[in-house]
C-alpha positions as a printed NumPy array, in Angstrom:
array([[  5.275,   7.406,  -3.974],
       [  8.969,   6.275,  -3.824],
       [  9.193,   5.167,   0.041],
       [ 13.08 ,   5.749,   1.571],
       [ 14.702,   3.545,   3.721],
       [ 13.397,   5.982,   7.109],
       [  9.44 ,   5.788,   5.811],
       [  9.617,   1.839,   5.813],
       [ 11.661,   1.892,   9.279],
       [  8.602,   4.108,  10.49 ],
       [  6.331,   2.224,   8.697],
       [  7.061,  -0.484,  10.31 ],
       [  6.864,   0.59 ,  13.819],
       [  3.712,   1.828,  13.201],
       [  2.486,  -1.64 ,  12.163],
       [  4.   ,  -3.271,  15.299],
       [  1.449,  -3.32 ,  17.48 ],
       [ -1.119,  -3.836,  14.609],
       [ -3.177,  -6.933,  14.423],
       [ -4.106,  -8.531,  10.626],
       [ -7.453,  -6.931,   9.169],
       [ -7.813,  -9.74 ,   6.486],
       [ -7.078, -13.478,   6.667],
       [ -7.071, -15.057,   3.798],
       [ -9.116, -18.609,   3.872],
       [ -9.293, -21.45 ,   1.685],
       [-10.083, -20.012,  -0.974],
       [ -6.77 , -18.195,  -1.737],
       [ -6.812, -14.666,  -3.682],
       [-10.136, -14.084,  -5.003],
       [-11.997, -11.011,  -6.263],
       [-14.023, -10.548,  -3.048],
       [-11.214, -11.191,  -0.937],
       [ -8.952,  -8.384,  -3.198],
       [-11.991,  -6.294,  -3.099],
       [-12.43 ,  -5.69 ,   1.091],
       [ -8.312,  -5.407,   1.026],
       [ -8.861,  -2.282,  -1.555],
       [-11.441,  -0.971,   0.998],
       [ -9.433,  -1.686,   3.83 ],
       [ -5.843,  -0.112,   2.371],
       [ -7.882,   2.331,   0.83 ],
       [ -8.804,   3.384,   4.329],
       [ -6.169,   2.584,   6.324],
       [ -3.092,   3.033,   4.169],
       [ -1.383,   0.61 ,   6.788],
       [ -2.503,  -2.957,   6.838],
       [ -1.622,  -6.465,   7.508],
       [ -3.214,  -9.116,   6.177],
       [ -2.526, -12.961,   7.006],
       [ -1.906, -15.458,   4.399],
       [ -2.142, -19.189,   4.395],
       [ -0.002, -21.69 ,   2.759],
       [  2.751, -24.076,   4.39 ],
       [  5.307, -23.433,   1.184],
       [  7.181, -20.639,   1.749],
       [  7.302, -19.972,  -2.097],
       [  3.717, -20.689,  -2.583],
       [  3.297, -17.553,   0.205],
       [  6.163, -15.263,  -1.202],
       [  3.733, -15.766,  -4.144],
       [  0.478, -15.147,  -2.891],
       [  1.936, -12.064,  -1.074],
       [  3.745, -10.896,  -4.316],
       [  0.315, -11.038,  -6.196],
       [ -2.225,  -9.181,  -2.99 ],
       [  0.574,  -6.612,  -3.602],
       [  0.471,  -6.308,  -7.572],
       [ -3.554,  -6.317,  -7.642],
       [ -3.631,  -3.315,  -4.857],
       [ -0.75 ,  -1.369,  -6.061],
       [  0.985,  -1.366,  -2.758],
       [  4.16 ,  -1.586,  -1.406],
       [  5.509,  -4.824,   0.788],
       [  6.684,  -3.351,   3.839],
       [  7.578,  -6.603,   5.204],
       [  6.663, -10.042,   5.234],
       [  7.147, -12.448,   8.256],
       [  5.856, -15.46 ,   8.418],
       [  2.505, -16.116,   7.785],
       [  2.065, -11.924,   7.937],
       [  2.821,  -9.401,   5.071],
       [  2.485,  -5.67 ,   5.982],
       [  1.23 ,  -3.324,   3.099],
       [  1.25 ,   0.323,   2.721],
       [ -0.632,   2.499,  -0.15 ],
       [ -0.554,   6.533,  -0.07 ],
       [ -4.685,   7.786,   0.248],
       [ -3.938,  11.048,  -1.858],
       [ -7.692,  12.077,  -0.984],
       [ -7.328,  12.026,   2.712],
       [ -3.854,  10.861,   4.193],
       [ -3.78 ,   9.442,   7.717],
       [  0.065,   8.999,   7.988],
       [  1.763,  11.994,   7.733],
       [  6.242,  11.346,   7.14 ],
       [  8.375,  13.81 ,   8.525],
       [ 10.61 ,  16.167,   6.332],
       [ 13.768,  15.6  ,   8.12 ]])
């Protein structure tokens, strides 16, 4: 799903409010921890999900690869905070108007 510049403004009001449903620990990126984010974006469509890591590279890249492995898009990344959104085809919970 190719997301316009309006979904991502909308998307990201929606996830305003919302408070991270992973935190990553110690351990970084591993397969359990990519595993309960499939179930949770799978779910939700809308997540957040805090990463660790002082380097701001070393989190560009951690967020860069939780996005790859879900198939998601980045709809922002502050901080210590990335906000992802993937399309539930089976049962959609955020609906985009057809303005």
């Amino acid at each position: 799903m190719k997301l316009t510049k309006e979904h991502i403004h909308a998307l990201k009001g929606l996830a305003h409010s919302m408070k991270p449903v992973l935190i990553m620990g110690e351990k970084g990126v591993t397969e359990s921890f990519l595993a309960e984010a499939e179930r949770a974006i799978e779910y939700h469509e809308l997540i957040k999900i805090r990463i660790s890591g002082d380097d701001r590279e070393t989190k560009k890249e951690i967020a860069a690869e939780i996005t790859a492995a879900l198939n998601a898009v980045m709809i922002q990344h502050i901080g210590n905070v990335i906000t992802l959104f993937k399309r539930n085809h089976e049962a959609p919970k955020i609906f985009f108007s057809n303005k």
